[in-house]
Structures are given as C-alpha cells and as structure tokens.
C-alpha positions as YAML, in Angstrom:
chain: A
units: angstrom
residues:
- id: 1
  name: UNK
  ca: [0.00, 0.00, 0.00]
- id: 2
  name: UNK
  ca: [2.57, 2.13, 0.63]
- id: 3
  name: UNK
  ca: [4.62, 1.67, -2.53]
- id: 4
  name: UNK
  ca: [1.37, 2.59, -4.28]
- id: 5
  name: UNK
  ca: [0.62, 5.60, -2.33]
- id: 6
  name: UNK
  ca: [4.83, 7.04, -3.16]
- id: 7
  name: UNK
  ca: [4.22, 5.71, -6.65]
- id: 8
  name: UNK
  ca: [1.04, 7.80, -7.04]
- id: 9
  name: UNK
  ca: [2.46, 10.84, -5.17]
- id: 10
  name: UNK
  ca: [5.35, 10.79, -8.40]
- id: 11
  name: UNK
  ca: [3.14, 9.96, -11.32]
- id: 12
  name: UNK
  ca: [0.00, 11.55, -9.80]
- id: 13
  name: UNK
  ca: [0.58, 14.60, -7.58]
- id: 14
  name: UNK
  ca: [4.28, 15.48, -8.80]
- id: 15
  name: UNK
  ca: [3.67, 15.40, -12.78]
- id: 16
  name: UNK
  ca: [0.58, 17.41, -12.11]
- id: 17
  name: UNK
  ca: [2.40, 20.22, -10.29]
- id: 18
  name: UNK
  ca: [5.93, 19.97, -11.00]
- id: 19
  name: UNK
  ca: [5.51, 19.07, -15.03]
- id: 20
  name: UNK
  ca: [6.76, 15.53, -16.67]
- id: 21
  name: UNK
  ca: [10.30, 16.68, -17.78]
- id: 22
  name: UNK
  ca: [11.09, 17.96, -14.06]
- id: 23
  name: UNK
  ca: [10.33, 14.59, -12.33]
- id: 24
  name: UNK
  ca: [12.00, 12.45, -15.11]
- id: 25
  name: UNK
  ca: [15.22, 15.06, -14.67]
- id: 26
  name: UNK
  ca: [14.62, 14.51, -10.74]
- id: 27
  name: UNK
  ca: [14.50, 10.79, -11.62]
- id: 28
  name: UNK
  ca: [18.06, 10.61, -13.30]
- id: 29
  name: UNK
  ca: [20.03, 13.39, -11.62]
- id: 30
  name: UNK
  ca: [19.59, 12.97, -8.34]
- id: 31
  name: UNK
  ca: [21.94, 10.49, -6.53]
- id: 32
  name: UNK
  ca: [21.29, 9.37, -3.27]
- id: 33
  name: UNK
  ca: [21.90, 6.34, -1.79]
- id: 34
  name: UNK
  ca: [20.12, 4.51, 0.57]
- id: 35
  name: UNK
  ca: [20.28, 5.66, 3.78]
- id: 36
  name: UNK
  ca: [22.50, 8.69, 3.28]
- id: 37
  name: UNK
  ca: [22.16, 11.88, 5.54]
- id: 38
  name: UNK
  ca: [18.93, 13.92, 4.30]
- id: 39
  name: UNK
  ca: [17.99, 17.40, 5.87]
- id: 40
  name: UNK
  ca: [14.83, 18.74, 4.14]
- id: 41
  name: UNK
  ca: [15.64, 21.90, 1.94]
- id: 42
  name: UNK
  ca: [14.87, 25.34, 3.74]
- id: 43
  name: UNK
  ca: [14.26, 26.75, 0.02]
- id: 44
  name: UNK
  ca: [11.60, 23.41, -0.53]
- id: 45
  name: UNK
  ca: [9.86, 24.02, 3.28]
- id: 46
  name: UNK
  ca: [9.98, 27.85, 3.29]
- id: 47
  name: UNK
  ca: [9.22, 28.79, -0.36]
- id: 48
  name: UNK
  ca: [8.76, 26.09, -2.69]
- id: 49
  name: UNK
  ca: [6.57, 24.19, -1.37]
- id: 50
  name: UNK
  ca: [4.25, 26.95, -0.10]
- id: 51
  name: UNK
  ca: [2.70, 27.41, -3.61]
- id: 52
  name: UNK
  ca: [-0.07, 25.40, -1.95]
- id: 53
  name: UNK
  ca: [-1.31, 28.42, -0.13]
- id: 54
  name: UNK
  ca: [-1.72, 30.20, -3.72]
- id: 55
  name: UNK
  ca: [-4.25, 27.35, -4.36]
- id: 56
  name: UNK
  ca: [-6.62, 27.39, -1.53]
- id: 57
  name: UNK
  ca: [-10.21, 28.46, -2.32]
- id: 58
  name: UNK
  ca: [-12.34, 30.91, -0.81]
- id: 59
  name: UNK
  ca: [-15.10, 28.34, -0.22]
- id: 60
  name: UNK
  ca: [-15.17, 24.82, -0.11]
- id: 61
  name: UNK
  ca: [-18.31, 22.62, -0.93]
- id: 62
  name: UNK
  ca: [-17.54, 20.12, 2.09]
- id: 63
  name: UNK
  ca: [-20.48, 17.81, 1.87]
- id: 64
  name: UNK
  ca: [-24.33, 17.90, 1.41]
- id: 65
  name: UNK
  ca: [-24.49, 19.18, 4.91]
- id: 66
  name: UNK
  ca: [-21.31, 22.13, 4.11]
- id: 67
  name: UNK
  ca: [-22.38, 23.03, 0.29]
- id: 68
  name: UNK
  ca: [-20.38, 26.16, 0.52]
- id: 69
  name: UNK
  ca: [-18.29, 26.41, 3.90]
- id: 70
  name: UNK
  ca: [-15.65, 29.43, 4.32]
- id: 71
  name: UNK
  ca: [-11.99, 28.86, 5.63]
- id: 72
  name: UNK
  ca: [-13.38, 29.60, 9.14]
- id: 73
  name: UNK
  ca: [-15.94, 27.03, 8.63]
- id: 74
  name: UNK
  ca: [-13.22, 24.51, 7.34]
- id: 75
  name: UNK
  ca: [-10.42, 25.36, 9.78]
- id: 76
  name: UNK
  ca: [-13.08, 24.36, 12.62]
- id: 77
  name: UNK
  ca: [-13.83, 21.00, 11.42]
- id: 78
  name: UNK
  ca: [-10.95, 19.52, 13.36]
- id: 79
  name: UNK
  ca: [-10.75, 21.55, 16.36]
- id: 80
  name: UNK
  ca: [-12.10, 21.62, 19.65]
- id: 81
  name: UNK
  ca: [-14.66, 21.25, 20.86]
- id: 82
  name: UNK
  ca: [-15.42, 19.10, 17.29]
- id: 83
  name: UNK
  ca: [-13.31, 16.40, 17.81]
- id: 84
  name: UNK
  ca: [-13.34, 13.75, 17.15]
- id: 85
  name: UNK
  ca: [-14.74, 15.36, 14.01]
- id: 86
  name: UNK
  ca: [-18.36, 15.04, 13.74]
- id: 87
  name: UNK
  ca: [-20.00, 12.87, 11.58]
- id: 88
  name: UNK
  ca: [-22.33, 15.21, 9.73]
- id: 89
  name: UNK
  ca: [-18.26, 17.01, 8.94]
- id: 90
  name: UNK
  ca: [-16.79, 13.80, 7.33]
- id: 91
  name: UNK
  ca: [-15.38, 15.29, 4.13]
- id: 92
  name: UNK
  ca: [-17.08, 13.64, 0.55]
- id: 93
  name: UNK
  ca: [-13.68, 13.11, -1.12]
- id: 94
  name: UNK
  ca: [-15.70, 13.17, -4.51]
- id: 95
  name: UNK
  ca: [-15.74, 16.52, -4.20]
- id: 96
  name: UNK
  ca: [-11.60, 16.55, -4.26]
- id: 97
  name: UNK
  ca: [-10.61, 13.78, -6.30]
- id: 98
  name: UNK
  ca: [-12.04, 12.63, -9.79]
- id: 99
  name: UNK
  ca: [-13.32, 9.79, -8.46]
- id: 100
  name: UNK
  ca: [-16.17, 8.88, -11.17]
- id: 101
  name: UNK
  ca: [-18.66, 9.53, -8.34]
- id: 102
  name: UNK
  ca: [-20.98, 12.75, -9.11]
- id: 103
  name: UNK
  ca: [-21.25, 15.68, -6.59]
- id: 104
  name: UNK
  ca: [-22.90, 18.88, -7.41]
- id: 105
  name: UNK
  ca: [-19.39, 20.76, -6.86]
- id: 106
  name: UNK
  ca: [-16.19, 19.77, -7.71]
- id: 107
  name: UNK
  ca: [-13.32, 21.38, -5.40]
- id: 108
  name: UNK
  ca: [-10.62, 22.52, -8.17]
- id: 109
  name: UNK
  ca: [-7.56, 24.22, -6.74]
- id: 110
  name: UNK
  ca: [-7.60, 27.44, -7.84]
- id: 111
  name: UNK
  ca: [-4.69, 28.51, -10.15]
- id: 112
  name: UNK
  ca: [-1.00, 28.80, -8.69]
- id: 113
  name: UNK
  ca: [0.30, 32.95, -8.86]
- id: 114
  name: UNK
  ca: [0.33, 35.56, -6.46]
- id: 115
  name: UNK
  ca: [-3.16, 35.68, -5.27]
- id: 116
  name: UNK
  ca: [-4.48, 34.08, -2.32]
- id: 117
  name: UNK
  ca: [-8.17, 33.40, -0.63]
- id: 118
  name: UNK
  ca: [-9.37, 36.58, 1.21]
- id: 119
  name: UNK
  ca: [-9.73, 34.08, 4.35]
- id: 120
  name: UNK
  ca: [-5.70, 33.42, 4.03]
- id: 121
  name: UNK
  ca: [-5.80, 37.10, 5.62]
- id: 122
  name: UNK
  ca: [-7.09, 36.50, 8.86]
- id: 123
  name: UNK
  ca: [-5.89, 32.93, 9.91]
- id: 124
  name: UNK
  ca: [-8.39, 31.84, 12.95]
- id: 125
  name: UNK
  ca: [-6.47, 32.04, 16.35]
- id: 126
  name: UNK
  ca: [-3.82, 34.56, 15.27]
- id: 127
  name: UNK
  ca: [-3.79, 38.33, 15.34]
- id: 128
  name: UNK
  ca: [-1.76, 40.98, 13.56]
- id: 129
  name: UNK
  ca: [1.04, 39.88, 11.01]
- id: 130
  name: UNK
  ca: [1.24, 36.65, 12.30]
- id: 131
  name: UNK
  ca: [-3.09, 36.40, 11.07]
- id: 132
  name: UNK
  ca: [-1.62, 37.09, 7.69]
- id: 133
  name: UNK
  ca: [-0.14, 33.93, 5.49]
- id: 134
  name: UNK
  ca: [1.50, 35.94, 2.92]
- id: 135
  name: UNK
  ca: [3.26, 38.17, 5.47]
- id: 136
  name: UNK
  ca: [4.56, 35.14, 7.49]
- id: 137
  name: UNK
  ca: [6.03, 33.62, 4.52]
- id: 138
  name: UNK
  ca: [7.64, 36.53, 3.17]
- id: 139
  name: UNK
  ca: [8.87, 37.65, 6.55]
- id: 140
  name: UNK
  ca: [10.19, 33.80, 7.50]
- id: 141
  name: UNK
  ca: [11.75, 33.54, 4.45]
- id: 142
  name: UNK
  ca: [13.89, 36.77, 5.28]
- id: 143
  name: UNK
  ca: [14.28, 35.72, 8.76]
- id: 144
  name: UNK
  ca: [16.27, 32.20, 7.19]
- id: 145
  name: UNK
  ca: [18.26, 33.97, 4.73]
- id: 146
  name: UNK
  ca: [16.59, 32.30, 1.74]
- id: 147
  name: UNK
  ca: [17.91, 33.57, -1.98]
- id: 148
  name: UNK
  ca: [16.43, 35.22, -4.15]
- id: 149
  name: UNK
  ca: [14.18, 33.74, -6.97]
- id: 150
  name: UNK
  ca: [17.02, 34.95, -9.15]
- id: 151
  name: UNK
  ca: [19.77, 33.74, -7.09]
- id: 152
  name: UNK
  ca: [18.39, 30.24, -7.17]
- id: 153
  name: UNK
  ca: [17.70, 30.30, -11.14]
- id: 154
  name: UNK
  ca: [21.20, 31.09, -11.40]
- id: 155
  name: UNK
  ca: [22.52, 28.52, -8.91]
- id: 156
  name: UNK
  ca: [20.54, 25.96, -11.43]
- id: 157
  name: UNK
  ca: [21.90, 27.34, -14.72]
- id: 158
  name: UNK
  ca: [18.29, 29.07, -15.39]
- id: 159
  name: UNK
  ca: [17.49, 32.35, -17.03]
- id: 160
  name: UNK
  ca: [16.22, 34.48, -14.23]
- id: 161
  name: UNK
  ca: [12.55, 35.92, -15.31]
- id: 162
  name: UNK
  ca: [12.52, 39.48, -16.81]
- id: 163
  name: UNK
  ca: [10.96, 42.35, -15.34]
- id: 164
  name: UNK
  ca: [8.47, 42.29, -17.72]
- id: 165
  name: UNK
  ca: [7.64, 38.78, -17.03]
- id: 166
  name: UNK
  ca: [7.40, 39.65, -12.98]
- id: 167
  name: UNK
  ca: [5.46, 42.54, -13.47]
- id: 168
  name: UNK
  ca: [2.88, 40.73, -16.33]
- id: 169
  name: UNK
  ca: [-0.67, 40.91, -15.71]
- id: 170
  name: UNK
  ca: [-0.26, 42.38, -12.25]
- id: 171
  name: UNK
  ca: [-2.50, 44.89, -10.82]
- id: 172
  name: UNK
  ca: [-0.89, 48.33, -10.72]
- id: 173
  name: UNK
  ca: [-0.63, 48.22, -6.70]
- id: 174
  name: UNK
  ca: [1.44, 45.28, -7.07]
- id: 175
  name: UNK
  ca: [4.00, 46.63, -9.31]
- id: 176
  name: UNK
  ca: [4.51, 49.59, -7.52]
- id: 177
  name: UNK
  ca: [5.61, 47.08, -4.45]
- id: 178
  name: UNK
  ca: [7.73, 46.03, -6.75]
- id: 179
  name: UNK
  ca: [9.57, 49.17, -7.96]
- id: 180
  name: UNK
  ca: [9.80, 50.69, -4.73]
- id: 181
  name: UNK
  ca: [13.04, 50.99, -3.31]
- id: 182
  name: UNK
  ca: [14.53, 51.68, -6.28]
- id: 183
  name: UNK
  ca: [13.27, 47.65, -8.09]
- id: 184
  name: UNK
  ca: [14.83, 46.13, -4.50]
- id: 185
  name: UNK
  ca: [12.05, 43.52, -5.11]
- id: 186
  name: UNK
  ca: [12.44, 43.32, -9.16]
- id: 187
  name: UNK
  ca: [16.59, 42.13, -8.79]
- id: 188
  name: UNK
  ca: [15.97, 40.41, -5.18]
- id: 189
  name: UNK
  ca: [12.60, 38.60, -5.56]
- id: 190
  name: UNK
  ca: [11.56, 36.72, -2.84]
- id: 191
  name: UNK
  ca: [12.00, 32.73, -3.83]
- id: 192
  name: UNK
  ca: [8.32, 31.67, -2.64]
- id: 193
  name: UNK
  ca: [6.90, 34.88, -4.92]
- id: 194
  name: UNK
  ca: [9.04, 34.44, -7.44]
- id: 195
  name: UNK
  ca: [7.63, 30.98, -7.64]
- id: 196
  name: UNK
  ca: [4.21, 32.02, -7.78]
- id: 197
  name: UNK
  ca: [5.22, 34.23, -10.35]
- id: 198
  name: UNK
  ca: [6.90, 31.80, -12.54]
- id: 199
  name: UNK
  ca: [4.16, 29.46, -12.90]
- id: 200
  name: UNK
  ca: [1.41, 32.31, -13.41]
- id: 201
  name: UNK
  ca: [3.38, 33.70, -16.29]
- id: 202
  name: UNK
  ca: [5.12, 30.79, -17.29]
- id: 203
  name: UNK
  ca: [2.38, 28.20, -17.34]
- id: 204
  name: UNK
  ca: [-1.02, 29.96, -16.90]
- id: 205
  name: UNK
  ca: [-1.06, 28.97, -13.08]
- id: 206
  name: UNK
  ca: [-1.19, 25.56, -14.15]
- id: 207
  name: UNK
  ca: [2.29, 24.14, -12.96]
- id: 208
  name: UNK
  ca: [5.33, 25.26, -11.06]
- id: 209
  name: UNK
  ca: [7.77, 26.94, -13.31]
- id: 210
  name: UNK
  ca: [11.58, 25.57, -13.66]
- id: 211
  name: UNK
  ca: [12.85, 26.89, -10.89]
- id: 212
  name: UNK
  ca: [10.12, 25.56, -8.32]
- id: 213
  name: UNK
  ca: [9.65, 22.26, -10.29]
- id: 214
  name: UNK
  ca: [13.21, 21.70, -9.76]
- id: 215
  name: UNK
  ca: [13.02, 21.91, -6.16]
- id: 216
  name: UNK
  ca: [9.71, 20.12, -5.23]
- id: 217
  name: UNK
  ca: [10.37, 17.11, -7.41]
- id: 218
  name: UNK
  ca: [14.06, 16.96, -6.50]
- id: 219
  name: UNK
  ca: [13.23, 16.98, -2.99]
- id: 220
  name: UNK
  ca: [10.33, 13.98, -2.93]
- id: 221
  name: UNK
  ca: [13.02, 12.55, -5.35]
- id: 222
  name: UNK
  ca: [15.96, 12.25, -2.88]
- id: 223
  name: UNK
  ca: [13.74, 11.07, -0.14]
- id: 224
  name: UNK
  ca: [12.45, 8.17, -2.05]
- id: 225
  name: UNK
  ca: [15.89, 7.32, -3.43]
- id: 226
  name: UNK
  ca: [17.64, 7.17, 0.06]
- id: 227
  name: UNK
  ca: [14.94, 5.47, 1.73]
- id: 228
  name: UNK
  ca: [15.86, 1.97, 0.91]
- id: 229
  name: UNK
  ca: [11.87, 0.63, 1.66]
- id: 230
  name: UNK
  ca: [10.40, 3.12, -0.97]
- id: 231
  name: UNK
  ca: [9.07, 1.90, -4.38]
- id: 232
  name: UNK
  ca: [11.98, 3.47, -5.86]
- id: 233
  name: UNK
  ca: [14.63, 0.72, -4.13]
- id: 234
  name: UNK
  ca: [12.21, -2.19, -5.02]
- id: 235
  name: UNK
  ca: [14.42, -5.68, -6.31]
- id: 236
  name: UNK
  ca: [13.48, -5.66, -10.13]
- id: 237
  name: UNK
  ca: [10.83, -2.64, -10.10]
- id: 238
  name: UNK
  ca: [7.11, -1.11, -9.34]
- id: 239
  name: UNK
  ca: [4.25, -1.85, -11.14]
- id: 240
  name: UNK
  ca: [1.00, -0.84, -8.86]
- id: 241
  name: UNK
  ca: [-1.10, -4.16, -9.19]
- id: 242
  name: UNK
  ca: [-4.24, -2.49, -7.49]
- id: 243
  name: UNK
  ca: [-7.45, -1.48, -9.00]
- id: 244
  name: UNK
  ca: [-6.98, 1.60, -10.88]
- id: 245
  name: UNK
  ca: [-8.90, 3.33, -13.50]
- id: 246
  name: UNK
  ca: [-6.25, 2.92, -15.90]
- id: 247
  name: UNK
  ca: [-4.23, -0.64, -15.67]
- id: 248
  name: UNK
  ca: [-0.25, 0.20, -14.71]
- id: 249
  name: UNK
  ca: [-0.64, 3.34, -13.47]
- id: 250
  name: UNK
  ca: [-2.06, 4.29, -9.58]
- id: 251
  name: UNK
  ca: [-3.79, 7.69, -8.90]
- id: 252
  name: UNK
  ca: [-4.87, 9.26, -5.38]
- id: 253
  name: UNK
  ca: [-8.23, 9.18, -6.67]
- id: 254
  name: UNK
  ca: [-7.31, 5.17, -7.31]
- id: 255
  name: UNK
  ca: [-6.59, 5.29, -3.42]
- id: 256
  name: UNK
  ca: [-9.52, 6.92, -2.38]
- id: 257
  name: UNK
  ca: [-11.10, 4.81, -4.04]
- id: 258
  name: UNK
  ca: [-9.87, 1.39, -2.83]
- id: 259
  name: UNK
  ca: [-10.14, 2.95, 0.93]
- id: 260
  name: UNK
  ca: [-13.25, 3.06, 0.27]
- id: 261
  name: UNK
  ca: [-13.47, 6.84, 0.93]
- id: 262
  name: UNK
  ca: [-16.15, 7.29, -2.00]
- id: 263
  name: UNK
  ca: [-19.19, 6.58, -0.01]
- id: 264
  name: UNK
  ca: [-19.22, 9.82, 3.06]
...
C-alpha cells in the first residue's frame, strides 16, 4: 500500500504540479543512496513548497451538509470542541478527487500565482502579522536567509525571469511594491513569490515553473531514493497491481477509491 501511495504521489501529484520533464530530470540526476544523511531543503519548506497556499479556495463545498463552507468554517472542522470530528463534517472526497462519483461541486484548486483566498488574511487564532499567510512567509523567508528567486535560477543554470515577465498581468498596486526601493524587489525577488510568479506567467497557473519544479520534485526525489523501503529501491521494479482506472498506473483518486473513501 505504501509503494502505491509514493508511486502515485510521483506519477499523480508530482507530474501534475511539478511538469513531466522535471520529475523524469529529478528521476536521473539525483543520486542518493540509501540511507544517506537527508535534511529537508529550507528553500523546498519555506518557499517552494508553499505554492499550496496560492491554491486554496475561498469556499469549499464540504459535503451535502457544508455546500459552501468558508476557511473559518473549514479550519473548525478539526478543532475543539469538534473532535473527534463530527460525523455530519466527514469530508465527501468526490468533491476533491475525480473519483467517477458525481457531486454537485467539484473542489478545483484554484490557479497557482500571487493571489491568495481573502480568508488566508485573517488565519483563525492569530492576530496581527502573524493572522496574515503571505506576510509570514515573506517575513520567514527573510528571517532564514533564503535567496532570491534569481539567485536560485542562477545557482541551477536558469534564465532568471525578466521584469516584464514579474510585473505581467499584475494589478498596478502590485508593481509599484515592486519598484519601490529603487526595483529592491524586481533584482531580489523573494523565492516563494518568485515561484508564484513563474508558474502564473510561465504556465497559466497551471504548474510550477523551472525553478520551483526543480526543487519540489528533486526533494520527494531524494527522499524516495535514500529510503531503501520506498518503491523506488524495489528488487526488479514497481508496477502498482491495485485497481486503478487505468491498468499500470495508480492515482490518489485510485486510493480513495480502494479505501473506500467514495461513499461519506
């Protein structure tokens, strides 16, 4: 079960997010052998893998019960005094995962760039910057020394994005952020932004660009190379021998479904 869950979180999750040709350069650059030394990336934890938070919709049909709960609504379902989480709250994983099984919403990430859910803005439990997502990134980010999004294109041999790419499409309040301090922002870009940036102007929002491709897939990548249980280390191969909708291949909709998570 496990080997199908890693292989599905590659084939599934990471070629969805990270694109094809990142994973299969992940796949045959990275060495790392089983059970060498591994200390997760601060550029992967602080920035890179953040772009989540780009993705996170302003409402979320939940069930029949929640047709259209905010973030506040969400963020209570498993917190006291809910717990353990009520069973009118069980989520209908239909409603996240193509399943097959009809819902009268479908929960689609919204698009990876620089804008995030108005409820991202007032995190439940927090005040003040630290009630803001974007600013504790940002500020976190600063506080670790992380480069720049250009410093870390260069570091991998990539052209850095123009200033015309950064600025694309942006409302003018945004790109006067930008300039201030003389283009600070424009030449030092913040990694996770610049992220968000590259895949809104590089691939409609759609995928991470090549600079956080690179990082997310490399990470998951070394992880599953150096852990010498993971599908990856397997004595002659993978091939996920579960049901699946298509034969060879696992999905996390395949899992869902074979948990038995289709029925709430």
């Amino acid at each position: 079960m496990t080997h199908h869950y890693q292989w599905a979180v590659v084939h599934d999750f990471l070629e969805k997010t990270c694109g094809s040709a990142a994973v299969n350069n992940a796949m045959t650059s990275i060495s790392a052998p089983t059970g060498s030394p591994f200390q997760m990336p601060v550029e992967f934890a602080v920035a890179a893998y953040r772009f989540g938070h780009s993705m996170v919709r302003d409402t979320y049909w939940v069930n029949f019960n929640f047709p259209n709960a905010t973030l506040g609504k969400v963020f209570e379902f498993n917190r006291n005094p809910r717990l353990p989480v009520f069973s009118n709250r069980a989520v209908d994983f239909n409603a996240f995962f193509d399943t097959g099984v009809p819902v009268p919403v479908h929960n689609k990430a919204r698009k990876i760039d620089s804008f995030m859910a108005n409820g991202l803005e007032s995190l439940p439990g927090f005040s003040g910057m630290m009630a803001i997502l974007a600013t504790r990134n940002l500020r976190r980010a600063l506080a670790l020394g992380l480069p720049s999004g250009q410093g870390m294109a260069n570091a991998f041999g990539i052209a850095p994005m123009t200033t015309e790419q950064l600025t694309s499409g942006l409302p003018a309040a945004e790109v006067a952020v930008l300039n201030s301090s003389g283009g600070l922002l424009l030449n030092k870009t913040p990694l996770w932004y610049y992220i968000l940036r590259e895949a809104a102007v590089l691939h409609s929002g759609n995928q991470l660009g090549p600079v956080g491709g690179r990082i997310v897939a490399e990470t998951f990548v070394r992880i599953l190379k150096r852990d010498a249980s993971s599908y990856l280390n397997v004595a002659g191969g993978f091939t996920p021998i579960l049901p699946s909708s298509t034969a060879g291949d696992f999905t996390v909709a395949d899992l869902v479904t074979f948990a038995g998570a289709t029925q709430p």
